[in-house]
C-alpha positions as CSV (number, residue, x, y, z in Angstrom):
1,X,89.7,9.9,3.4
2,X,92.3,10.8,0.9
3,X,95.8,9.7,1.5
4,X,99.1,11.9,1.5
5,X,102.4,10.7,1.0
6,X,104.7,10.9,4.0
7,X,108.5,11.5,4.2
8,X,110.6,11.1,7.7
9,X,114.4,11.6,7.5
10,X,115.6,12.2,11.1
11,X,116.6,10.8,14.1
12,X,114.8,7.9,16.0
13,X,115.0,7.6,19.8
14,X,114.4,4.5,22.6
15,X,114.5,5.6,26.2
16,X,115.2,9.0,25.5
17,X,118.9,8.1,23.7
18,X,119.5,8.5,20.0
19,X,119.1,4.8,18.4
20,X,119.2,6.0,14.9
21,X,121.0,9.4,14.1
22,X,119.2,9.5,10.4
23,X,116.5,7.0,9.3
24,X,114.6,7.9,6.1
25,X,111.1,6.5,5.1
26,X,108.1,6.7,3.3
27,X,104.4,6.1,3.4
28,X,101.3,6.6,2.5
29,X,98.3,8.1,5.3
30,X,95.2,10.6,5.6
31,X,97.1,12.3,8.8
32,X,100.4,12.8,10.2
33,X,99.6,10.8,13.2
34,X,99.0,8.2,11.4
35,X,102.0,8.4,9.4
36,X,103.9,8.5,12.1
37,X,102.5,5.8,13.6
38,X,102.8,3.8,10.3
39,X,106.3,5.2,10.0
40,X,107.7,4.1,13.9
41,X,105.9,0.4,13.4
42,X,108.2,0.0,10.1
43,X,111.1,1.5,12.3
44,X,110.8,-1.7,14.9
45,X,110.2,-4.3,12.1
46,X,113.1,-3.4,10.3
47,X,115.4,-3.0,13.3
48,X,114.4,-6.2,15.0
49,X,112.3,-4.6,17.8
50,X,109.5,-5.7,19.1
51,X,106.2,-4.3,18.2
52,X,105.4,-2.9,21.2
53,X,108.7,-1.0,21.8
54,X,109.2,2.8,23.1
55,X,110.4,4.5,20.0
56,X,110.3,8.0,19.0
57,X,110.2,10.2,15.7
58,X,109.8,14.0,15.9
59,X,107.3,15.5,14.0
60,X,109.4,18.3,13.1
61,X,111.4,15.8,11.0
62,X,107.8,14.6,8.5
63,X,106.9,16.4,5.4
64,X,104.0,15.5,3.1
65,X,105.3,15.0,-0.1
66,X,104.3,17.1,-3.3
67,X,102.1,14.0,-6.2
């Protein structure tokens, strides 16, 4: 499988309250489900959460970057 570049700049949410009103990052999957995936587990490490925290990141907020 080929990967895409990924781009999320929007909000993040934990137990259905805003925790971040704008977080922006990057990376690099085959699918948008596994972008975000990729996307919320870098969320958690950089925040201090644990791995196995309730987060949330709307896919209306992704975009696959143009190479």
């Amino acid at each position: 499988m080929n990967n895409k570049i990924w781009h999320y700049r929007g909000p993040v949410y934990r137990f259905e309250h805003i925790h971040s009103y704008i977080w922006e990052g990057y990376t690099t999957a085959p699918t948008m489900g596994k972008a975000l995936s990729n996307l919320a587990s870098r969320y958690k490490k950089e925040n201090g959460l644990e791995q196995t925290a309730q987060i949330v990141l709307e896919n209306m907020f992704i975009h696959e970057e143009e190479l």
